[in-house]
N, C-alpha and C positions, 0 to 999 in steps of 0.2 A: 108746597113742600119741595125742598130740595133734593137733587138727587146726589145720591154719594158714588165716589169711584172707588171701589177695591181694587187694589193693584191683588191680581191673580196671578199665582205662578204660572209659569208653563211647563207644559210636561215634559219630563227624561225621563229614564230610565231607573228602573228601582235597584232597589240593591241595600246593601251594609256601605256605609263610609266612614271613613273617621273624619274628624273634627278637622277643617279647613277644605274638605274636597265637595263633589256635588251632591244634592240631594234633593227629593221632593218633599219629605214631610219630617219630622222632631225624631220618630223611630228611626231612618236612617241615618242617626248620627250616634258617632258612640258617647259622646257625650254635648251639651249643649242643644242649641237648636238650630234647625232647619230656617234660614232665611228668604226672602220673596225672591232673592239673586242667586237660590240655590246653594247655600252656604253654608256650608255646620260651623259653627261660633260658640265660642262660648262668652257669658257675659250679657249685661241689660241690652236689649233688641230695642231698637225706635219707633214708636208709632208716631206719627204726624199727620194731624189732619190740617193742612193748606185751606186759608180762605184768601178770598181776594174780590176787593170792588174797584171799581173803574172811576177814577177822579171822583171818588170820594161816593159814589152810587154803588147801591146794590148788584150783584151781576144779574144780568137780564138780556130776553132779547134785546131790548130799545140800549143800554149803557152798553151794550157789545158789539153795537153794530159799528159795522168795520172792523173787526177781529174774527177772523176766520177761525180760529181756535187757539189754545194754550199751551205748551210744554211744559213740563215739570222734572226738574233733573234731582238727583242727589248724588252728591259730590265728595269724593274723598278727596280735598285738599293738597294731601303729601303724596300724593302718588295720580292726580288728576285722573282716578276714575272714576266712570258715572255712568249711571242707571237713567236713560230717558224715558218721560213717560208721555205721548204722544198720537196723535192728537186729543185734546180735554178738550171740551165742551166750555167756550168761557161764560154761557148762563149758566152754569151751574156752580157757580160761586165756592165751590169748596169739593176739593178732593182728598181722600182719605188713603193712607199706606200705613200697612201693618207690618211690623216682623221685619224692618230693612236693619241690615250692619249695624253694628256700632261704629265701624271704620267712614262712616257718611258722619261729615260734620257741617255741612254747608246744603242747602236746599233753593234751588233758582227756578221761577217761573221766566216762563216768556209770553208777551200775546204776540200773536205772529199774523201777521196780511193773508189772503188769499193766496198770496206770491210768494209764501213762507218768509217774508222780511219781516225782520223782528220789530213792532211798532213799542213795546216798554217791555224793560224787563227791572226785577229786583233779587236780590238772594237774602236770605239769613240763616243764622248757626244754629243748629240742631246738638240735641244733648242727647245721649241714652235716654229712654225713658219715653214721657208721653212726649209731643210738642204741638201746642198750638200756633200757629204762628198764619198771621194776618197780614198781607200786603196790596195796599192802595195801587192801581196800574194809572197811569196818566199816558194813554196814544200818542 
């Protein structure tokens, strides 16, 4: 069985906010919801659960060896900001985020060395909504 990654918020401070400032949970917004980057939004929120095999293998200890771990960004495009998610586990072949912007339209793994040097990376576009999305790494 594989394990899954929830991207978990981190804590701030509570409060009322309106819609574009920070927040921890869906009640601090006056309208919209509370995203994982602290966000009141309104409009369809992203889930995307990320899989990934290594030249074409299941992720595992034996197909990861040599990959010290994974990153996972998502990407607003028109304004290059991004949300890193780091270090992943690359046997765990799949990680899962909930509740991120709609303003992320691009999502990038990396496998990275020991030495944090990037051995393969990939990106693909994310829509509102669910996303699955599946990428082959070749080291």
């Amino acid at each position: 069985m594989r394990a899954l990654v929830l991207a978990l918020p981190l804590a701030l401070a509570g409060g009322c906010f309106p819609v574009g400032d920070a927040c921890d949970v869906d009640s601090d917004c006056a309208t919209g919801s509370c995203t994982r980057t602290h966000e009141c939004v309104d409009g369809t929120l992203i889930d995307a659960r990320v899989r990934w095999t290594i030249a074409g293998a299941p992720a595992s200890e034996a197909s990861c060896a040599g990959i010290d771990h994974m990153s996972i960004a998502f990407v607003d495009t028109a304004t290059d900001d991004r949300t890193n998610y780091s270090p992943v586990p690359c046997a765990l072949g799949m990680a899962t985020y909930d509740k991120m912007p709609p303003r992320f339209d691009t999502v990038a793994i990396n496998a990275h060395a020991a030495d944090d040097r990037v051995l393969a990376s990939a990106t693909a576009t994310l829509q509102p909504g669910v996303n699955m999305i599946d990428f082959d790494l070749v080291p």
